[in-house]
C-alpha positions as CSV (number, residue, x, y, z in Angstrom):
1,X,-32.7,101.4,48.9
2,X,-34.8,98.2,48.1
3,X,-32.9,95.0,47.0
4,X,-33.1,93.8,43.7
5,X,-34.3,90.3,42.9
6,X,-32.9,88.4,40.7
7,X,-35.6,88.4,37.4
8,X,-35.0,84.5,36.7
9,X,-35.0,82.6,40.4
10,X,-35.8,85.8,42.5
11,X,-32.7,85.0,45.0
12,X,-31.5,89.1,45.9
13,X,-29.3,90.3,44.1
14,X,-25.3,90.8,45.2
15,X,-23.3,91.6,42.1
16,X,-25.7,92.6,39.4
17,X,-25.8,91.0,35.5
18,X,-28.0,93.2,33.4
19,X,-29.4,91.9,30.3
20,X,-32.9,92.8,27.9
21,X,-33.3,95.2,31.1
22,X,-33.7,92.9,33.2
23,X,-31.2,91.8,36.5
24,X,-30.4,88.8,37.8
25,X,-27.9,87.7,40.7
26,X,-25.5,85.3,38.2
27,X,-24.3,84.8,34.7
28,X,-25.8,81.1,34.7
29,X,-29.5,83.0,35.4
30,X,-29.2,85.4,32.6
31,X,-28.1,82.4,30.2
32,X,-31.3,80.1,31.2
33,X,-33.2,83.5,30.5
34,X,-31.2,83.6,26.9
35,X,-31.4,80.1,26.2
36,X,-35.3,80.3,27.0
37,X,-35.6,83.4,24.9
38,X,-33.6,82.1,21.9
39,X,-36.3,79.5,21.3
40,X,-39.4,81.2,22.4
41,X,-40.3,80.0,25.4
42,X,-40.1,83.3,27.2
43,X,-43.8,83.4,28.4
44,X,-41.9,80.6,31.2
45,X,-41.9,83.9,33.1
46,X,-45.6,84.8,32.4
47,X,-47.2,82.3,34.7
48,X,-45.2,82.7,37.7
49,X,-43.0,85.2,39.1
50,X,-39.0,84.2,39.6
51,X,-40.0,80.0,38.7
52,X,-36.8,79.2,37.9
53,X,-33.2,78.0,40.0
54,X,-30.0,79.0,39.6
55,X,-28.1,76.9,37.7
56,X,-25.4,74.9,40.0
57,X,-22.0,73.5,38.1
58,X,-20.1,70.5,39.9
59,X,-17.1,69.9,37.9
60,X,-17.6,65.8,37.4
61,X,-20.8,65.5,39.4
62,X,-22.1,63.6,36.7
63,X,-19.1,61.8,35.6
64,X,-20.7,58.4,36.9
65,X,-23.1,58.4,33.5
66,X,-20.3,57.7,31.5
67,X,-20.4,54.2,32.7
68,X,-22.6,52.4,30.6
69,X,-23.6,49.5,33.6
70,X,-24.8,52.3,35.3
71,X,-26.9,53.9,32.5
72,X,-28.5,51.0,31.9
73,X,-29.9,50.2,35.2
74,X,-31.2,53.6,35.2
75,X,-33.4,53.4,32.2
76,X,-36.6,51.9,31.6
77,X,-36.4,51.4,27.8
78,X,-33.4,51.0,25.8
79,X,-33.3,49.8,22.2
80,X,-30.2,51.4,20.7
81,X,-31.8,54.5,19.4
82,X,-34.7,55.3,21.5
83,X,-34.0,55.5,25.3
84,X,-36.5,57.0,28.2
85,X,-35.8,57.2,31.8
86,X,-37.6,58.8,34.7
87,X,-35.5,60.9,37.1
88,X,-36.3,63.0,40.2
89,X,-36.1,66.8,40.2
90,X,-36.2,68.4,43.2
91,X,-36.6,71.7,42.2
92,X,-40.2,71.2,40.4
93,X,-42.9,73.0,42.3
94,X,-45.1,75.3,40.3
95,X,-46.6,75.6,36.8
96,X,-43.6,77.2,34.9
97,X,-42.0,74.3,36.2
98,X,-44.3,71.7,34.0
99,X,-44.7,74.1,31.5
100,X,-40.7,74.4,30.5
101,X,-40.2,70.5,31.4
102,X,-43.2,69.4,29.4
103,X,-41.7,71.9,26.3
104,X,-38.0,70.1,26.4
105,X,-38.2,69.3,23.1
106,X,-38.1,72.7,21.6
107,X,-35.2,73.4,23.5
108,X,-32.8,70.3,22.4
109,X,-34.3,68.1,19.4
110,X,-33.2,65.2,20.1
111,X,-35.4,64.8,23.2
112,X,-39.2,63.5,21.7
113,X,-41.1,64.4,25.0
114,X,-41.0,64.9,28.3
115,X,-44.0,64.3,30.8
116,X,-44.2,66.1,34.3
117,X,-45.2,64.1,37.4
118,X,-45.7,67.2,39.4
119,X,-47.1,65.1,43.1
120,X,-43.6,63.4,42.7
121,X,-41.3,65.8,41.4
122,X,-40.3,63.9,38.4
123,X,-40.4,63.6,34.9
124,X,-40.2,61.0,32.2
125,X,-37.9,61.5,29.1
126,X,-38.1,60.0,25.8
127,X,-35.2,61.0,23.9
128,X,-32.5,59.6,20.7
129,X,-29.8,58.0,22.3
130,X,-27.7,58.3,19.0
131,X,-27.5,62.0,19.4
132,X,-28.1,62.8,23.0
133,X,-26.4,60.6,25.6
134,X,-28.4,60.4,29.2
135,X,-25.0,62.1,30.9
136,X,-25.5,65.0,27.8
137,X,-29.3,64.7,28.8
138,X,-28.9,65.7,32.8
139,X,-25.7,68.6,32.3
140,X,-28.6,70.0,29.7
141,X,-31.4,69.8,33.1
142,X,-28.7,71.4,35.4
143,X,-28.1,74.0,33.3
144,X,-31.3,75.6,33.1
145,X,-31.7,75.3,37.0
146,X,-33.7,71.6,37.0
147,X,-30.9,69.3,38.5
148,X,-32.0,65.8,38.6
149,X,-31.3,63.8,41.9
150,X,-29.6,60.3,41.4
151,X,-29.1,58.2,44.0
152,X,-28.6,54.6,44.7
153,X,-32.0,53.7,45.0
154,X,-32.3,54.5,41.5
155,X,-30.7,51.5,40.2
156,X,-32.5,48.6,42.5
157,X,-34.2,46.5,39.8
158,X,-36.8,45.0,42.5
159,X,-39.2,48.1,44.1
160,X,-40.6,47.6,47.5
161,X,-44.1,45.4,47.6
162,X,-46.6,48.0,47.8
163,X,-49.1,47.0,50.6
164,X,-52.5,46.8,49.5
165,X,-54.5,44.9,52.2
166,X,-55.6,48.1,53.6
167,X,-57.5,49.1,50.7
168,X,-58.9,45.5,50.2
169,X,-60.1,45.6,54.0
170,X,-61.5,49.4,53.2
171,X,-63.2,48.1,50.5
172,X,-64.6,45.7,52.5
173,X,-65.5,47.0,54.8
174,X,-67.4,50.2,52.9
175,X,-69.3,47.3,51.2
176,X,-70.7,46.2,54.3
177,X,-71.1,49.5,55.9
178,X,-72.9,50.5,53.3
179,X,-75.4,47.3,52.7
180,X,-76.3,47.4,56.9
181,X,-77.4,50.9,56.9
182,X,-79.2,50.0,53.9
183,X,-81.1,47.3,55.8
184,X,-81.7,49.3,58.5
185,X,-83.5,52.1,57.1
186,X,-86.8,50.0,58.0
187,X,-85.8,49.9,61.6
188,X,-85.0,53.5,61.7
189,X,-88.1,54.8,60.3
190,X,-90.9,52.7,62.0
191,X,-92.4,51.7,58.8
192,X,-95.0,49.3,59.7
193,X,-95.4,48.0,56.3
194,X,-96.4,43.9,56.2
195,X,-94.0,42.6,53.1
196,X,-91.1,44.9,55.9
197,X,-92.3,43.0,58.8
198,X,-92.5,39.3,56.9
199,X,-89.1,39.9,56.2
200,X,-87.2,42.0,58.9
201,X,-85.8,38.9,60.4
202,X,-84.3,38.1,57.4
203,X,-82.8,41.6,57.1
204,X,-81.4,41.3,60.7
205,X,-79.5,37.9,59.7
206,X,-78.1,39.8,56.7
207,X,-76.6,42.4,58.2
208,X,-75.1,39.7,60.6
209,X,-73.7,38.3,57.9
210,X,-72.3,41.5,56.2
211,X,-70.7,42.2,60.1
212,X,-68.7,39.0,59.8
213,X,-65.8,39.9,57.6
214,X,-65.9,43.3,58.8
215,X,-65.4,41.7,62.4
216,X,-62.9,38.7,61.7
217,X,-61.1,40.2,58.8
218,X,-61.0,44.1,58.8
219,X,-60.4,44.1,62.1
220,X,-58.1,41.7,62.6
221,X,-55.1,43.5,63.5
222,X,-56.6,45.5,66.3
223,X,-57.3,42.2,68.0
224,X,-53.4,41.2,67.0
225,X,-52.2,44.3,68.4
226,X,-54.2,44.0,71.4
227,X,-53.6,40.5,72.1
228,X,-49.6,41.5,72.2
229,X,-49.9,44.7,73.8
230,X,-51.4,42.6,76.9
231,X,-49.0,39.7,76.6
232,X,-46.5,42.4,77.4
233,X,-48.5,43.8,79.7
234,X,-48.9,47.5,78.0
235,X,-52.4,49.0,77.7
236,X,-51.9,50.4,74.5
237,X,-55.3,52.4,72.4
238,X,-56.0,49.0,70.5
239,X,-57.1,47.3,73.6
240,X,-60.3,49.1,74.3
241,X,-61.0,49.3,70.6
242,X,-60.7,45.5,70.5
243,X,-63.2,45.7,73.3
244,X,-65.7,47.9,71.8
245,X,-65.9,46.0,68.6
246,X,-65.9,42.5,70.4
247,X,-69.0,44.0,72.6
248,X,-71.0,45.2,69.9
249,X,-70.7,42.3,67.9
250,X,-72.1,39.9,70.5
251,X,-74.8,42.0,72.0
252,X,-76.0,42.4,68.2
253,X,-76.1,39.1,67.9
254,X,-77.3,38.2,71.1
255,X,-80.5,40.5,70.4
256,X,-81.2,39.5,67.1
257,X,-80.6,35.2,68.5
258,X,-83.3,35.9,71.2
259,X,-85.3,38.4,69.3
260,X,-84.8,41.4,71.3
261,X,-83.7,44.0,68.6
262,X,-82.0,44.4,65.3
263,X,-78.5,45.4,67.6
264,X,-76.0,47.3,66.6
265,X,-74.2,46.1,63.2
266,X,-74.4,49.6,61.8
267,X,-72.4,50.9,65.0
268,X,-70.3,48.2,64.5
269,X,-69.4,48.6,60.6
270,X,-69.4,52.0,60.9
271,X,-67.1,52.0,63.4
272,X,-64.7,49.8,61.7
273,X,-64.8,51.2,58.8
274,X,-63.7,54.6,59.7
275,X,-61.6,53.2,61.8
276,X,-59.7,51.8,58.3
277,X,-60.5,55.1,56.3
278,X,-58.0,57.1,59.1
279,X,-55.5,54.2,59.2
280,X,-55.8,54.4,55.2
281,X,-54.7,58.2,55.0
282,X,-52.4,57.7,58.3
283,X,-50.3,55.1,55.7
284,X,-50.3,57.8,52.6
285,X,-49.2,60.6,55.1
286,X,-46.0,58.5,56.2
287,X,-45.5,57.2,52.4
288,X,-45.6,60.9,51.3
289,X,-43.1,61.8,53.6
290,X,-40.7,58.7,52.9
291,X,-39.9,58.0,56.9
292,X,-39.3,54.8,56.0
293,X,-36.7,55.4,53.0
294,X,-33.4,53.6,53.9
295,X,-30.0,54.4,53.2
296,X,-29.9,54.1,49.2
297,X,-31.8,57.0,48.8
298,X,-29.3,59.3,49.9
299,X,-26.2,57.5,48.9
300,X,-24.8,57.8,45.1
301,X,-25.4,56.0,42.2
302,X,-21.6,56.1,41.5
303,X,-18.0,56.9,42.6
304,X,-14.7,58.3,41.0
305,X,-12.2,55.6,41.7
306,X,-8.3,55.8,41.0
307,X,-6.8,52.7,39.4
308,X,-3.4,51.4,40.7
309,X,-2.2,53.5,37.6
310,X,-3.6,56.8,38.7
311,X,-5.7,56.8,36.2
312,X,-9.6,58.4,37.6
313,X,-12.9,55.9,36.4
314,X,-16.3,56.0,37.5
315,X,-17.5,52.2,38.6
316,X,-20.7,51.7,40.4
317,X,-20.7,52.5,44.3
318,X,-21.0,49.2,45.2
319,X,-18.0,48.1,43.2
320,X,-16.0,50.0,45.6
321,X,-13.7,47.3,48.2
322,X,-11.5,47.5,51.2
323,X,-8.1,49.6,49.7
324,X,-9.6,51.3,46.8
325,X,-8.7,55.1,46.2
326,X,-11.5,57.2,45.7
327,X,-12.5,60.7,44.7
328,X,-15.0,62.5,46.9
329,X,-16.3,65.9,45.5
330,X,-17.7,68.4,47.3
331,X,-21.2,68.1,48.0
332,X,-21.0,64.7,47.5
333,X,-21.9,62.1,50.3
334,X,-18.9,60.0,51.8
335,X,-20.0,56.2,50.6
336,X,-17.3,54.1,53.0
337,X,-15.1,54.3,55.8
338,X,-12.2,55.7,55.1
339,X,-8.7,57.3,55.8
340,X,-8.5,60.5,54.4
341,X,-4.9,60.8,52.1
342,X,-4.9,64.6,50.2
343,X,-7.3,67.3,50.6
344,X,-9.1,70.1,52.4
345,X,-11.6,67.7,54.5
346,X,-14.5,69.7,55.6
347,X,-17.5,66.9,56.6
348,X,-21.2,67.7,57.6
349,X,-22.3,64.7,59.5
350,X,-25.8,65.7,60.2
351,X,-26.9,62.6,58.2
352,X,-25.3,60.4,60.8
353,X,-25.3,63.0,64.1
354,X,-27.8,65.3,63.7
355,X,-24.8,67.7,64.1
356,X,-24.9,70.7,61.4
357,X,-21.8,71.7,62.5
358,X,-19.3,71.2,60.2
359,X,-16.1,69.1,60.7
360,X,-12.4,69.5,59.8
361,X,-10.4,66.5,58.9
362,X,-6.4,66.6,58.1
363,X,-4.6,63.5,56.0
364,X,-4.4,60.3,58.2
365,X,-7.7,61.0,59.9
366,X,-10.5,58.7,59.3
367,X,-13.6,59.7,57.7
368,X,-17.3,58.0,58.6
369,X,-19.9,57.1,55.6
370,X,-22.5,59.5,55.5
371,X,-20.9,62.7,56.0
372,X,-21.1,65.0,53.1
373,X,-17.8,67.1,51.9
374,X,-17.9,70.7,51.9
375,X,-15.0,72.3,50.2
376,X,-13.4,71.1,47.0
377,X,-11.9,67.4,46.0
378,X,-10.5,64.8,48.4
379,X,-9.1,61.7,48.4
380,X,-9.6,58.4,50.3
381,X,-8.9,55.0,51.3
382,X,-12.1,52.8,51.6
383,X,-11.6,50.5,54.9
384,X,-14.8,48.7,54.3
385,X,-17.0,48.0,50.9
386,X,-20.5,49.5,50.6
387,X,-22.6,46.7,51.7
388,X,-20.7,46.8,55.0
C-alpha cells in the first residue's frame, strides 16, 4: 500500500484529514487549503505540487510584538496608519510561494501589498496599522505555513558597510584590460600600415599607462599579502602571484624603454583582472552563505520576563540583567546564562558544541546561552546580561 501525501505540504500522511477529496496529514493543512479556497486563490496548487508548509503554533512565540519599542525598531515606515516592514521567511522557495505572498491582500484587507524577494527569502509588507497590528500581521503568516524568522539582528539600526572596493578595482581593472588588447590588435596582426607604425610607440606608452593602476592599485593586496606572508615566513599562493605580476610589469617596460617589443601589458591586465573577477564571485559565494553572520542572527528579538510581582512581560532581549526571571519556550534559543528554577529542561547545544544530542537539565542546574529548549516552558535565572 502506497503512502498518502499530504495534498497541501506533501509531508506523508499519519492520521488522515479528508476534505473536498482531498487528504492531508493535519487539521492546520486542510484550513490553509480552506482559507485559500474561501477567497479564490485555489490555483496556489496549480503551479506547483504540495508548495505549501504545515502550519506550526507556539503558544506566545510571538508575544514579544506586543512591545511597541520592539515594533518600532522592526519597521521601516511608520506614520500611525500606514506601517511596512520587511521580514525573512524561510519557507519561500518556489513560484506558489510568490504567487500566494505577492496575493496577501486578498486574503486579509487590511494589508495593501506585499512584494516577494525570492534570492532572499523575504518579503516586504505595506499594510493599515489601525486595523491590523504587525503581531496580528505574522500569527496571520504562520498560519498559512509562511513563518517569518525574527531575530536580533533584525533590530540593529546601523547595517554592516558593504565593501565595494572590489568592484571599483574590477572595474578598473576591465577598463584597462579592455583598452590594452585594444592597442594591441596592431601588434598581433602584422599590419604594416604607416599612420600604425608613426604611432605604435605611442600605443606602447598607453598601454603602460593603462598597466599602472592595474599594477599599483588592483593589485595591491596580493603584494600586502605577500609581503606578510614572508615576514612570517609562510609561502602562501600570493607570493608567486606577486611575483608573476611584478615580472611582467618590468620586462614590459623594460622592452618598450629600450625598444625591444611592445611586452606583455595584455598578459599582465589580463591576468589581474581575472584574477579580481574570481576574488569578486569568491566574496558573493561567502556573503550568500552568511559565514560571517555573528551571534544576533540567531538570537531573539525578545524575551518573556516575570516581574517581582509574577506578573509575565515581553521587554527587549537586551533588557534582560543579572537576576531577572525569564520564560524560555520550547524551540526558543536560551539568550543568558542561567540557573534553571521550574521545568522539564531538555537543551540542544549544537549551536554552541556541535553536539545534536540533546541534554536533560533538572532545577538548580545551570543552563549555557545558545542551547535551544526542546520540550514545553521553563523558567530561569539570568547570571549575566546579554551583552556579556
Amino acid at each position: 500500500m502506497e503512502d498518502l501525501s499530504c495534498y497541501h505540504c506533501g509531508d506523508t500522511i499519519k492520521t488522515c484529514v479528508t476534505f473536498d477529496e482531498k487528504s492531508f496529514c493535519c487539521n492546520g493543512c486542510k484550513t490553509v487549503y480552506e482559507i485559500f479556497s474561501e477567497n479564490g486563490l485555489a490555483s496556489y496548487y496549480d503551479l506547483d505540487a504540495a508548495p505549501g508548509a504545515a502550519p506550526e503554533k507556539f503558544e506566545g512565540k510571538y508575544d514579544f510584538l506586543g512591545n511597541e519599542q520592539i515594533v518600532e525598531k522592526l519597521l521601516e515606515f511608520n506614520d500611525g496608519n500606514t506601517q511596512i516592514i520587511s521580514l525573512y521567511i524561510p519557507h519561500i522557495h518556489c513560484s506558489s510561494c510568490i504567487w500566494i505572498l505577492e496575493n496577501l491582500n486578498k486574503l486579509k484587507p487590511e494589508i495593501s501589498s506585499s512584494q516577494v524577494d525570492f534570492p532572499k527569502k523575504s518579503i516586504r509588507v505595506t499594510w493599515n496599522s489601525k486595523n491590523l497590528s504587525l503581531k496580528e500581521l505574522v500569527l496571520f503568516l504562520s498560519s498559512i505555513g509562511y513563518a517569518p524568522y525574527i531575530s536580533l539582528d533584525d533590530t540593529e539600526g546601523a547595517k554592516k558597510k558593504i565593501d565595494r572596493s572590489i568592484i571599483y578595482k574590477l572595474g578598473v581593472a576591465g577598463f584597462a584590460f579592455g583598452n590594452v588588447m585594444f592597442l594591441s590588435f596592431p601588434e598581433y596582426f602584422e599590419v604594416n600600415e604607416y599612420w600604425l607604425d608613426q604611432y605604435k610607440g605611442l600605443f606602447r606608452w598607453l598601454m603602460f599607462a593603462f598597466s599602472l593602476p592595474v599594477v599599483f592599485y588592483v593589485a595591491q593586496d596580493y603584494f600586502i599579502s605577500a609581503y606578510k606572508g614572508l615576514r612570517a615566513k609562510i609561502l602562501n599562493i600570493d607570493v608567486p602571484l606577486a611575483l608573476g605580476i611584478v615580472v611582467l610589469f618590468a620586462r614590459s617596460t623594460l622592452e618598450i624603454i629600450f625598444d625591444w617589443g611592445t611586452g606583455f601589458f595584455d598578459s599582465l591586465t589580463g591576468l589581474v583582472f581575472f584574477l579580481t573577477l574570481g576574488k569578486f564571485f569568491q566574496q558573493k559565494t561567502y556573503n550568500f552563505l552568511s559565514f560571517e553572520r555573528d551571534y544576533k542572527s540567531y538570537f531573539p528579538i525578545g524575551i518573556t520576563r516575570i516581574s517581582s510581582e509574577g506578573k509575565e512581560e515581553s521587554v527587549h532581549v537586551n533588557e534582560i540583567e543579572k537576576g531577572d526571571r525569564i520564560l524560555i519556550r520550547n524551540e526558543e534559543l536560551i539568550p543568558v546564562d542561567g540557573i534553571l528554577i521550574n521545568g522539564n529542561a531538555r537543551i540542544d547545544y549544537s549551536f554552541v558544541t556541535g553536539e545534536s544530542e540533546p541534554v536533560q537539565k533538572e532545577s538548580g542546574d545551570k543552563l549555557f546561552a545558545g542551547g535551544r529548549q526542546l520540550s514545553g516552558i521553563i523558567e530561569m535565572e539570568a547570571l549575566k546580561s546579554v551583552s556579556q
